[in-house]
N, CA, C and O atoms as a GROMACS GRO file, in nm:
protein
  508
    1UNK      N    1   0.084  -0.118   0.000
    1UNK     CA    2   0.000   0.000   0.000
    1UNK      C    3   0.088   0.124   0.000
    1UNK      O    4   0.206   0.114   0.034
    2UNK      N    5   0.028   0.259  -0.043
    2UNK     CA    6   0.110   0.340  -0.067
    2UNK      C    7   0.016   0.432  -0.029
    2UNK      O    8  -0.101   0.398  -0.044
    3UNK      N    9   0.045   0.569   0.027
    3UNK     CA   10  -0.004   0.633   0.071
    3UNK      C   11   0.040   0.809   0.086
    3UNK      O   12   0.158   0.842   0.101
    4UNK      N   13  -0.052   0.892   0.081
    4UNK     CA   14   0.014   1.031   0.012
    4UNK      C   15  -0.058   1.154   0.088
    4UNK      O   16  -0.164   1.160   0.027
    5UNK      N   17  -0.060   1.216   0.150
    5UNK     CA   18  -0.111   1.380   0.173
    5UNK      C   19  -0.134   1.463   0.047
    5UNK      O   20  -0.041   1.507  -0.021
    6UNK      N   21  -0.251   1.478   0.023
    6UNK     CA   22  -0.284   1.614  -0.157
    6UNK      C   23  -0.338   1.744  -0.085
    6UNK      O   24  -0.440   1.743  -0.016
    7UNK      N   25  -0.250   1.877  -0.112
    7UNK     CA   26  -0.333   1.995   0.007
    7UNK      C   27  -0.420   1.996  -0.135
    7UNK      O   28  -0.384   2.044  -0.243
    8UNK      N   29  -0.540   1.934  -0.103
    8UNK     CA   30  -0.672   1.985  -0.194
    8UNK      C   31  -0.748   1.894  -0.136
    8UNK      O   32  -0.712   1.785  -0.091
    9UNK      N   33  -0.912   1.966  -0.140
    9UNK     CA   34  -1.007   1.919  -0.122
    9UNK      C   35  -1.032   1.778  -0.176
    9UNK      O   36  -0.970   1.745  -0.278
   10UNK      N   37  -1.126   1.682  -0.113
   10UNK     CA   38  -1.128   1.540  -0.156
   10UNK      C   39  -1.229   1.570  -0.306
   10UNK      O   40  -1.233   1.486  -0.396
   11UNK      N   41  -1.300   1.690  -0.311
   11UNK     CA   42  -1.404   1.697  -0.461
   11UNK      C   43  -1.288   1.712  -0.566
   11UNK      O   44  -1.276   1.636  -0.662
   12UNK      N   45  -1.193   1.832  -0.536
   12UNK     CA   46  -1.102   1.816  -0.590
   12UNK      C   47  -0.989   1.733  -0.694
   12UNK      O   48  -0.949   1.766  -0.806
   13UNK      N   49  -0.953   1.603  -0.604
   13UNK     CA   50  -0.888   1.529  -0.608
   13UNK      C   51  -0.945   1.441  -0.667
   13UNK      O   52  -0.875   1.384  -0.751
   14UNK      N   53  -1.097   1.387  -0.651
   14UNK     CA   54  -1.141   1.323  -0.727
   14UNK      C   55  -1.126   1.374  -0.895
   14UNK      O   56  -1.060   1.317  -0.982
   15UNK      N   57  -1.211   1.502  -0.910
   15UNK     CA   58  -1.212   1.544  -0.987
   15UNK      C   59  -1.081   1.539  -1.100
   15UNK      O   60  -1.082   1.563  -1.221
   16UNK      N   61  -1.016   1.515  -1.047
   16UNK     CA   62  -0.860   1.500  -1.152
   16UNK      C   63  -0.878   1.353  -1.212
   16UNK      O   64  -0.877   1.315  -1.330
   17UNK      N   65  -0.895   1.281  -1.091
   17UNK     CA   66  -0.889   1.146  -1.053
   17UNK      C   67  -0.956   1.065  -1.186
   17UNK      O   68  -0.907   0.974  -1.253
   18UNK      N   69  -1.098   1.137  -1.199
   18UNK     CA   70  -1.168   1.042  -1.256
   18UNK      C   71  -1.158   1.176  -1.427
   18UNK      O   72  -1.244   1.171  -1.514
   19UNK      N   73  -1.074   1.248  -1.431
   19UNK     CA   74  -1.034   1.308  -1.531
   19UNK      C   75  -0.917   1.242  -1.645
   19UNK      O   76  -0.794   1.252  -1.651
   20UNK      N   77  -1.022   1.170  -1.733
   20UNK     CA   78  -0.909   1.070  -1.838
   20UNK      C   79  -0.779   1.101  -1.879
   20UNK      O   80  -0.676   1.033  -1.876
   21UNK      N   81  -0.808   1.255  -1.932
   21UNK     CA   82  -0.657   1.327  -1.966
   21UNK      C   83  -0.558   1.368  -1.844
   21UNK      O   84  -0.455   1.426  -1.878
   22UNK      N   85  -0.577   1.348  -1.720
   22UNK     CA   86  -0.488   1.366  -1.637
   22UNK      C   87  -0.385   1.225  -1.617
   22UNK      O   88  -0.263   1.237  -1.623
   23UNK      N   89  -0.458   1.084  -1.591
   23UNK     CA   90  -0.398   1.016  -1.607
   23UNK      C   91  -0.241   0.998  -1.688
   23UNK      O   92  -0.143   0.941  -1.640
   24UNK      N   93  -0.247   1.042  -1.779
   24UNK     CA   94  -0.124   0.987  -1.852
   24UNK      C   95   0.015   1.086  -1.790
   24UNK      O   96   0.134   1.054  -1.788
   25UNK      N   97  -0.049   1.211  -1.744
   25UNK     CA   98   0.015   1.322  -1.673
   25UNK      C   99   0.091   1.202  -1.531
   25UNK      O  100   0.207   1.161  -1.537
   26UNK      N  101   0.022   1.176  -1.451
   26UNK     CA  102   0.007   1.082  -1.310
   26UNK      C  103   0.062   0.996  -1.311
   26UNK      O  104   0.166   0.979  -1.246
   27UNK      N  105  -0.018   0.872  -1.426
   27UNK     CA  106  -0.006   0.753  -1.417
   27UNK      C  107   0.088   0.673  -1.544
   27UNK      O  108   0.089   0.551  -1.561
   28UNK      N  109   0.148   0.754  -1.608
   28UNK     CA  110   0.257   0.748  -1.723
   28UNK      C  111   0.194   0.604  -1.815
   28UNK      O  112   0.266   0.513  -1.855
   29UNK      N  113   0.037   0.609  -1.835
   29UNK     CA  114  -0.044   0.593  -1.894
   29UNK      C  115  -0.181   0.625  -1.958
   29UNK      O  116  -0.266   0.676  -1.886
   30UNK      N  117  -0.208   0.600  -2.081
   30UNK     CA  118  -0.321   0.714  -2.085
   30UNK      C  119  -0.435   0.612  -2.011
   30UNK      O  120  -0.416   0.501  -1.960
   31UNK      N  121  -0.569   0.695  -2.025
   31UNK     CA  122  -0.668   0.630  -2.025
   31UNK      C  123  -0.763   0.677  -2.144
   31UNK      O  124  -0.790   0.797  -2.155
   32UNK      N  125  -0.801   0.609  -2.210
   32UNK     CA  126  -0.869   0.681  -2.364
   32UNK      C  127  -1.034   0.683  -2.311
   32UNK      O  128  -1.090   0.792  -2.319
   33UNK      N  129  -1.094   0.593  -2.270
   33UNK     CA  130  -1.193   0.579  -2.243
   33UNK      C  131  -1.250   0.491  -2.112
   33UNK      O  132  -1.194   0.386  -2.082
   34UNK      N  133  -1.374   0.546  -2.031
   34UNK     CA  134  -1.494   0.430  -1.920
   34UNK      C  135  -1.576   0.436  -2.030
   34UNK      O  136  -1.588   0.535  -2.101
   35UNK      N  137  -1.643   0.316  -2.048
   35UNK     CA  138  -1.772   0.314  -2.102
   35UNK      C  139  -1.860   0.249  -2.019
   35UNK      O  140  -1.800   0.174  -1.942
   36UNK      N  141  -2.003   0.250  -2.002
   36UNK     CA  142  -2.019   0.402  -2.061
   36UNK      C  143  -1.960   0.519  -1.894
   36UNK      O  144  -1.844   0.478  -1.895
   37UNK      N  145  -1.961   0.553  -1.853
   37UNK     CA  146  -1.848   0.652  -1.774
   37UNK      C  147  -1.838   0.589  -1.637
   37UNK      O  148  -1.843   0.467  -1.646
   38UNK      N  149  -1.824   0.639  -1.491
   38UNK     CA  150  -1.740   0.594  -1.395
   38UNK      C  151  -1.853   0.561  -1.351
   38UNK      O  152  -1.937   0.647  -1.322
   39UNK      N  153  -1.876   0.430  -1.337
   39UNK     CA  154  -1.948   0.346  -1.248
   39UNK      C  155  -1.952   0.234  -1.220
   39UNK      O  156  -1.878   0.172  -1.297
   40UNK      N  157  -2.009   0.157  -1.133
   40UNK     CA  158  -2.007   0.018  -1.090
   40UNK      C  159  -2.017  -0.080  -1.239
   40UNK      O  160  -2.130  -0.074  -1.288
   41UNK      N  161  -1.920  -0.169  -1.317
   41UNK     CA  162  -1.946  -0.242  -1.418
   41UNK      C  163  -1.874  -0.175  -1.530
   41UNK      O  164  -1.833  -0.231  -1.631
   42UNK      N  165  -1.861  -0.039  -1.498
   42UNK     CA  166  -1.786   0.038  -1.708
   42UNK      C  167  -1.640  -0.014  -1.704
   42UNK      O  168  -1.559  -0.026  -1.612
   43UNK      N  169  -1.637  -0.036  -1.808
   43UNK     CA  170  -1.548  -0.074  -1.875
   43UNK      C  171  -1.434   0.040  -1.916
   43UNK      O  172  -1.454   0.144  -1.978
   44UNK      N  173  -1.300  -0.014  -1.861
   44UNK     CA  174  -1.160   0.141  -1.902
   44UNK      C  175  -1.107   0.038  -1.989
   44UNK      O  176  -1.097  -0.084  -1.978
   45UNK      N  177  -1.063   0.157  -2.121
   45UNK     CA  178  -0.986   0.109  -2.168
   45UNK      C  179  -0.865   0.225  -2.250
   45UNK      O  180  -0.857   0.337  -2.302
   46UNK      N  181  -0.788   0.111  -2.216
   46UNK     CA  182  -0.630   0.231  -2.233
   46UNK      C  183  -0.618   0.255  -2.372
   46UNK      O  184  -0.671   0.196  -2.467
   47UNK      N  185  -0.510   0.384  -2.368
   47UNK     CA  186  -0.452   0.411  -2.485
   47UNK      C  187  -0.418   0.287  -2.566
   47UNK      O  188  -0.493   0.251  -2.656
   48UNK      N  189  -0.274   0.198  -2.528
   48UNK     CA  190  -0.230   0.093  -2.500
   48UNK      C  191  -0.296  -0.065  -2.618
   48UNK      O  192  -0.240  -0.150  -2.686
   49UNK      N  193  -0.474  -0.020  -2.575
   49UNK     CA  194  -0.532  -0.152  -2.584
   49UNK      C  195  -0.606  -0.225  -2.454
   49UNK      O  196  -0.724  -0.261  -2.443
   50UNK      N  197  -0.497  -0.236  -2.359
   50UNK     CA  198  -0.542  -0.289  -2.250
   50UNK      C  199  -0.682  -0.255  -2.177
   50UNK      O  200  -0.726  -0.139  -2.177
   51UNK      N  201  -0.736  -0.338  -2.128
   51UNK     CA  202  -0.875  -0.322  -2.084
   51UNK      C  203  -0.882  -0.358  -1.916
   51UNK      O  204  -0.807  -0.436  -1.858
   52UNK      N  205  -0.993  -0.278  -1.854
   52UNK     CA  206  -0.993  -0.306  -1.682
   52UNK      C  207  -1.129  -0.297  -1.681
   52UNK      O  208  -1.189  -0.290  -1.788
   53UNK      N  209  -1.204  -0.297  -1.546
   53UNK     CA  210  -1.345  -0.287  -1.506
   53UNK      C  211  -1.304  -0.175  -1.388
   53UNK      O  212  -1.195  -0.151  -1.335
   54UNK      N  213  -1.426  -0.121  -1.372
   54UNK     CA  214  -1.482  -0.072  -1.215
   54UNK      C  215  -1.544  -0.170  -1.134
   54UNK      O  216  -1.651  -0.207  -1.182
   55UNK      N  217  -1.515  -0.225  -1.029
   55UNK     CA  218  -1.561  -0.300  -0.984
   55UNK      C  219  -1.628  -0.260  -0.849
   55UNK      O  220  -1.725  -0.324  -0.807
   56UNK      N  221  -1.571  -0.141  -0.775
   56UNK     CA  222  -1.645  -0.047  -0.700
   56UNK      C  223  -1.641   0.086  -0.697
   56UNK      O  224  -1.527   0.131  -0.703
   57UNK      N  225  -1.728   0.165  -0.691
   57UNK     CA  226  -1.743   0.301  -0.726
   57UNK      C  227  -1.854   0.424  -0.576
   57UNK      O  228  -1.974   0.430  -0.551
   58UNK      N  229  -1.742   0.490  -0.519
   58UNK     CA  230  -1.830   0.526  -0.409
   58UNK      C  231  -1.811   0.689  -0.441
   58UNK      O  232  -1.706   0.739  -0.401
   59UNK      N  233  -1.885   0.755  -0.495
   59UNK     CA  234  -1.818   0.876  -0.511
   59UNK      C  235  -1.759   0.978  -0.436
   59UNK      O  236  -1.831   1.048  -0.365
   60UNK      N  237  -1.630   0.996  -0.443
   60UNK     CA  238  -1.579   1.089  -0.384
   60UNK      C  239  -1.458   1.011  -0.268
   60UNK      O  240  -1.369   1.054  -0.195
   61UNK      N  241  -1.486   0.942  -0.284
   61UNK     CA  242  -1.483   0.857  -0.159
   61UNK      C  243  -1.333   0.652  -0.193
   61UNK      O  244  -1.214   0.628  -0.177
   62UNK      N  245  -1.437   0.586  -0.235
   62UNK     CA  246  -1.348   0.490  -0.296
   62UNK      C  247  -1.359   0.436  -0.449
   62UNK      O  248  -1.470   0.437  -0.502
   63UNK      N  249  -1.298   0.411  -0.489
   63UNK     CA  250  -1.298   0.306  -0.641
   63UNK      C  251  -1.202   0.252  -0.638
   63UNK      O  252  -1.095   0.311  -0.619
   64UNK      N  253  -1.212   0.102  -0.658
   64UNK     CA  254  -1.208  -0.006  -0.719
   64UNK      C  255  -1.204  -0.062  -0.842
   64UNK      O  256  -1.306  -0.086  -0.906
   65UNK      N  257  -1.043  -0.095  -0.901
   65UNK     CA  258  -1.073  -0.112  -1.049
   65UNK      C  259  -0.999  -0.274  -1.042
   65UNK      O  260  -0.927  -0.318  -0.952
   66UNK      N  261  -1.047  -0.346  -1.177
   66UNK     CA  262  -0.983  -0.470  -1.212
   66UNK      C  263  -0.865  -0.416  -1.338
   66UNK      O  264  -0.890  -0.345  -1.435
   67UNK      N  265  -0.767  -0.459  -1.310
   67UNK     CA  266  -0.664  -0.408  -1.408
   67UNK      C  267  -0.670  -0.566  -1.521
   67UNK      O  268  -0.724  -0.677  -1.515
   68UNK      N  269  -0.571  -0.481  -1.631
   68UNK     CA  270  -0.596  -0.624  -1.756
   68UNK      C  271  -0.514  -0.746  -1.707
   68UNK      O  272  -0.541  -0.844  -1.776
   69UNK      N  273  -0.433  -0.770  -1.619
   69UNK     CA  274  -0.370  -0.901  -1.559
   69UNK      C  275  -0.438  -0.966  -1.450
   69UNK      O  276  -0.414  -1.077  -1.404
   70UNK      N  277  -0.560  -0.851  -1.403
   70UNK     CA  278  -0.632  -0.951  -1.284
   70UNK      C  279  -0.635  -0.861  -1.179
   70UNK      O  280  -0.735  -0.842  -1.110
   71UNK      N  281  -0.525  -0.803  -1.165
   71UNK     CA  282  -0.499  -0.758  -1.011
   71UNK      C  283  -0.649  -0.623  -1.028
   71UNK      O  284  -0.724  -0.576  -1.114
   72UNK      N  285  -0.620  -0.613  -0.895
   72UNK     CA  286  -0.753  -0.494  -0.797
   72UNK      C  287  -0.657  -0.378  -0.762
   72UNK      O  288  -0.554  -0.396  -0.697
   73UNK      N  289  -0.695  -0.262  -0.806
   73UNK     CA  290  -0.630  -0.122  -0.754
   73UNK      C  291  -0.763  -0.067  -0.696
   73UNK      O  292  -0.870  -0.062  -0.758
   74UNK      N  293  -0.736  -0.017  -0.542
   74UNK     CA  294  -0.811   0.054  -0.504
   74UNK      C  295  -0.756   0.199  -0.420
   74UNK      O  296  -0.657   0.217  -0.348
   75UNK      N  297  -0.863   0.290  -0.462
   75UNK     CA  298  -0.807   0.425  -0.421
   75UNK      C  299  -0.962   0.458  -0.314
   75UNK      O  300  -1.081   0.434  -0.332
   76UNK      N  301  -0.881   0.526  -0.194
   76UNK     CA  302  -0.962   0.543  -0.093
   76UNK      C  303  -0.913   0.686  -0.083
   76UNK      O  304  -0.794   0.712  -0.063
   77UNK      N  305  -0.992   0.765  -0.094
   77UNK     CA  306  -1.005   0.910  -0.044
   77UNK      C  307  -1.057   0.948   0.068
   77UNK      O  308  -1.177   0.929   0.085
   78UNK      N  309  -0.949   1.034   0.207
   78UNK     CA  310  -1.054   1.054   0.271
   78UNK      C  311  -1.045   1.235   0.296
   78UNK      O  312  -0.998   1.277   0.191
   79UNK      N  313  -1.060   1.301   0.349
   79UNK     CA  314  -1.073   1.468   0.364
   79UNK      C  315  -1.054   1.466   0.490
   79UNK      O  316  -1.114   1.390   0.566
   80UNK      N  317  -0.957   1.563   0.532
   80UNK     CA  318  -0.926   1.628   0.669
   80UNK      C  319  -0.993   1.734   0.719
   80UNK      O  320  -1.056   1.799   0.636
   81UNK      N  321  -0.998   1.769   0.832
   81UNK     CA  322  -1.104   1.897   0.898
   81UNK      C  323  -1.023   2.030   0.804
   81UNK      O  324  -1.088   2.134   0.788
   82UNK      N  325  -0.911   2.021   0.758
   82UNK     CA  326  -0.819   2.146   0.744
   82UNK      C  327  -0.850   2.154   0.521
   82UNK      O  328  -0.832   2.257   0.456
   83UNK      N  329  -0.887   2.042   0.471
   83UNK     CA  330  -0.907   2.045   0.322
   83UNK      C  331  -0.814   1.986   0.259
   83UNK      O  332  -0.805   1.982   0.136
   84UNK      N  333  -0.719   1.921   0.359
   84UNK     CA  334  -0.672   1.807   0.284
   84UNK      C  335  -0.673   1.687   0.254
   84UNK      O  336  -0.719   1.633   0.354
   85UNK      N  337  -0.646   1.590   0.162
   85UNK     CA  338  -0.707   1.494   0.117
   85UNK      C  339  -0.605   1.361   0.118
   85UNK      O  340  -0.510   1.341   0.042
   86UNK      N  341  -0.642   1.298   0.199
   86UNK     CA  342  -0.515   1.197   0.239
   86UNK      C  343  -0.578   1.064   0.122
   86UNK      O  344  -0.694   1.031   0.098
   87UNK      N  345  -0.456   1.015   0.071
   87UNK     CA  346  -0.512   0.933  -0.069
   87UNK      C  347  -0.433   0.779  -0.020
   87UNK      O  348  -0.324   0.773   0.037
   88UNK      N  349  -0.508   0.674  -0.053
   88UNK     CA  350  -0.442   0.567   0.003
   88UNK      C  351  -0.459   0.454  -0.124
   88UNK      O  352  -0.566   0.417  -0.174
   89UNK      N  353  -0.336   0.414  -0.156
   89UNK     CA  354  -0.367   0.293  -0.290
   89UNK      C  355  -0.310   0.184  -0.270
   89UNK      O  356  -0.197   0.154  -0.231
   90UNK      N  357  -0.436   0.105  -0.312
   90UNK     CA  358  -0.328  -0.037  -0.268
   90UNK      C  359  -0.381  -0.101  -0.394
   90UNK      O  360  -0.473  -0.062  -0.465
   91UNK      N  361  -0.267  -0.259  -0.415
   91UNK     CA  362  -0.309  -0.322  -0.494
   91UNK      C  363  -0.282  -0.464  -0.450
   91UNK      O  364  -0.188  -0.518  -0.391
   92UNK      N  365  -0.407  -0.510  -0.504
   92UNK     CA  366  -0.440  -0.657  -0.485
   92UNK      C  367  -0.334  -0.760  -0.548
   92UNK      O  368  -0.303  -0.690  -0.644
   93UNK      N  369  -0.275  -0.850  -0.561
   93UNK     CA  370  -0.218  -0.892  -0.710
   93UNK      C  371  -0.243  -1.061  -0.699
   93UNK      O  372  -0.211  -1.147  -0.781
   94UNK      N  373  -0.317  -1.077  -0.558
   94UNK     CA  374  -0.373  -1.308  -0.574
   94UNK      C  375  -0.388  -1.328  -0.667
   94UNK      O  376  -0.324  -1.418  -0.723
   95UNK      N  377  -0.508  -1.231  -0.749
   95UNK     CA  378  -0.567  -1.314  -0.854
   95UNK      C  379  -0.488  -1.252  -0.994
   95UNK      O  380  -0.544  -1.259  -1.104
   96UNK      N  381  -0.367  -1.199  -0.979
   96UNK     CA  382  -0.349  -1.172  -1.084
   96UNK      C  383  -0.209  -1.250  -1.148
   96UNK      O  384  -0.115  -1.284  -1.077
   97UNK      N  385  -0.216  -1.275  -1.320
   97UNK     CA  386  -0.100  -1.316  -1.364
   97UNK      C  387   0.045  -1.199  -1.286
   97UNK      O  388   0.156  -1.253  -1.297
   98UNK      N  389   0.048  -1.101  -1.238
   98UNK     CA  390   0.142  -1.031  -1.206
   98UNK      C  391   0.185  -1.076  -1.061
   98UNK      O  392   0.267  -0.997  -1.017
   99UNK      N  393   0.152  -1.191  -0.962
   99UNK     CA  394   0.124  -1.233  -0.852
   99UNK      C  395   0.293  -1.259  -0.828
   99UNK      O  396   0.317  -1.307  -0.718
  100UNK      N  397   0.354  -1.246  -0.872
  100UNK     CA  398   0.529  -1.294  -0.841
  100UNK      C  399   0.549  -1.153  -0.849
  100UNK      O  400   0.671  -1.152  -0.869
  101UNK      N  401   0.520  -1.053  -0.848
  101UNK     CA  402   0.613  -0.902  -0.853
  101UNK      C  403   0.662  -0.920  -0.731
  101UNK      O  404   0.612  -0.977  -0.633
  102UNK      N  405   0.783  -0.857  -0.747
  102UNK     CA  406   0.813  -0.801  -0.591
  102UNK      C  407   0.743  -0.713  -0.523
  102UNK      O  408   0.692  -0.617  -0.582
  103UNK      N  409   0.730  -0.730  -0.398
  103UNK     CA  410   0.605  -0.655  -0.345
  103UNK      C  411   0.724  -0.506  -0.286
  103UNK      O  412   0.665  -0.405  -0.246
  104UNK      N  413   0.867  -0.505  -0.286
  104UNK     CA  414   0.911  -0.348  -0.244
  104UNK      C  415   0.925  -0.305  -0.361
  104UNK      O  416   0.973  -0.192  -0.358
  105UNK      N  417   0.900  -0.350  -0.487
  105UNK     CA  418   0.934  -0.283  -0.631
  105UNK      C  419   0.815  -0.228  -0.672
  105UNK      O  420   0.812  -0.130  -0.746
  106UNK      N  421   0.704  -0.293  -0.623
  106UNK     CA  422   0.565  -0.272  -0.626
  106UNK      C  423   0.546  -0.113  -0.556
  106UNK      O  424   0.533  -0.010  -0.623
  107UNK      N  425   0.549  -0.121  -0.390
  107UNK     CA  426   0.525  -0.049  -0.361
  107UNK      C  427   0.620   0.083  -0.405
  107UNK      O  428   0.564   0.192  -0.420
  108UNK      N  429   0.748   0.073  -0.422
  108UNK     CA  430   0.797   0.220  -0.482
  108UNK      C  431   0.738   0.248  -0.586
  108UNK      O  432   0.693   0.362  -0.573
  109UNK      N  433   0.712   0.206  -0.686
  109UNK     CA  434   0.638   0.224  -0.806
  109UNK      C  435   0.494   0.295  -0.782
  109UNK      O  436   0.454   0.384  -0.856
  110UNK      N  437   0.410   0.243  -0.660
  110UNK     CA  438   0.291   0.324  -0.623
  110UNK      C  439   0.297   0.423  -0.541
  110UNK      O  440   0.210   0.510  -0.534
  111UNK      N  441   0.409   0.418  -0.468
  111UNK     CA  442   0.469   0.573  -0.412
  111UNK      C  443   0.486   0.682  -0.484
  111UNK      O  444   0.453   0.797  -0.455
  112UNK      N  445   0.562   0.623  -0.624
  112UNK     CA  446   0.586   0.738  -0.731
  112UNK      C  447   0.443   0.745  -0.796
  112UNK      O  448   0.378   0.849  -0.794
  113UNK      N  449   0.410   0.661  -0.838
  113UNK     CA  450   0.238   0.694  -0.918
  113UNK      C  451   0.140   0.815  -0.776
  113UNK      O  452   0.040   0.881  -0.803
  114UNK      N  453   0.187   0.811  -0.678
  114UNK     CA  454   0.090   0.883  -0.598
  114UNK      C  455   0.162   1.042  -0.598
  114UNK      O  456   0.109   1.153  -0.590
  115UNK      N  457   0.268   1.011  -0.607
  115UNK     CA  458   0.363   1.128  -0.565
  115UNK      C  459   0.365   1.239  -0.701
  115UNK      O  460   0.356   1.362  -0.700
  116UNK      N  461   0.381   1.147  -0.812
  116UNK     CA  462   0.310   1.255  -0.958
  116UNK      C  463   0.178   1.305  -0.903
  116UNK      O  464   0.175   1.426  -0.878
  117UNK      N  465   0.085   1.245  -0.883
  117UNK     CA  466  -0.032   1.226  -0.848
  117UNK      C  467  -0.095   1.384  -0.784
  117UNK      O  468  -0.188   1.455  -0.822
  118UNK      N  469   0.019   1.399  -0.656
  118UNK     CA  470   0.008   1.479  -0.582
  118UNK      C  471   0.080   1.653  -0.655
  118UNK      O  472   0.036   1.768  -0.651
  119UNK      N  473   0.204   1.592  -0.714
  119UNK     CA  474   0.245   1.720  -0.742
  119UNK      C  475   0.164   1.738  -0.902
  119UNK      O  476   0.183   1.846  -0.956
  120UNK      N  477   0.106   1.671  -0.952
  120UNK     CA  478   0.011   1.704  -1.073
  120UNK      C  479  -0.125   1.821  -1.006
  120UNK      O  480  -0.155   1.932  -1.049
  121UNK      N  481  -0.174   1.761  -0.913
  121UNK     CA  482  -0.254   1.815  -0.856
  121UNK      C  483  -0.285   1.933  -0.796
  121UNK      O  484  -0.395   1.989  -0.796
  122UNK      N  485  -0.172   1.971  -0.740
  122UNK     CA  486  -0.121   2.070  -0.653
  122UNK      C  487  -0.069   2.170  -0.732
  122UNK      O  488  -0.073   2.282  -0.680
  123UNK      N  489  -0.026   2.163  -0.830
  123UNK     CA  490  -0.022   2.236  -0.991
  123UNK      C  491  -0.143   2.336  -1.045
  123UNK      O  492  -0.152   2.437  -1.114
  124UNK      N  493  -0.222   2.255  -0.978
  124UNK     CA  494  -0.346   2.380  -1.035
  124UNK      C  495  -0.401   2.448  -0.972
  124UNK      O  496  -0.463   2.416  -0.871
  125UNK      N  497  -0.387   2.573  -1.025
  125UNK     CA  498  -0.488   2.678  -0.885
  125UNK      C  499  -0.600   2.604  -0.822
  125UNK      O  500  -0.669   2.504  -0.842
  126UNK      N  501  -0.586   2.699  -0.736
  126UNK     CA  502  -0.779   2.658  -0.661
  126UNK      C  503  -0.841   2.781  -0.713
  126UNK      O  504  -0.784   2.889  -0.696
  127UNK      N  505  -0.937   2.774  -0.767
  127UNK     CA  506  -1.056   2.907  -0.815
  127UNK      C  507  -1.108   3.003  -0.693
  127UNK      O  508  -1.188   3.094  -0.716
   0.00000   0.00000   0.00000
């Protein structure tokens, strides 16, 4: 699990979050398309080719995706009394063909995916 402080609101943060063209900024992948958009069952599919599901969708709050090897990424948002937005990601990998990764190569890798994440974010004014 990997875990990050964003000084921005949790509407905020979503808002990037579930923003397709930010991804590739973040996640040094695109996302081209959800069909039909972010909810329990749509279907992502990458620049790439590769394909995932939503498998839970709480707005604002958590999502749950199936990645194309199997594994489960989930992002839990929660909001501080002060407007910041503590972001927590973990990933599943039992059921996935990726189940032999190293799990400290893993987690630096989601340290850095959070850490773009954060300074992508923090990049944009607040209105």
């Amino acid at each position: 699990m990997a875990a990050i402080k964003v000084n921005r609101p949790s509407d905020v943060v979503w808002n990037i979050f579930t923003d397709l063209n930010s991804w590739e900024v973040w996640w040094g992948g695109s996302l081209k398309r959800v069909n039909p958009s972010w909810q329990v069952g749509a279907t992502l599919e990458g620049e790439a080719g590769d394909e995932g599901q939503v498998l839970e969708f709480n707005q604002l709050k958590r999502i749950v995706l199936k990645g194309n090897h199997g594994e489960r990424l989930t992002w839990t948002l929660t909001e501080d009394d002060l407007g910041s937005t503590f972001v927590e990601m973990e990933v599943d990998l039992s059921t996935s063909s990726l189940r032999e990764t190293d799990p400290g190569a893993l987690e630096i890798e989601l340290q850095s995916a959070l850490s773009e994440f954060k300074k992508y974010v923090e990049s944009i004014p607040i209105l």
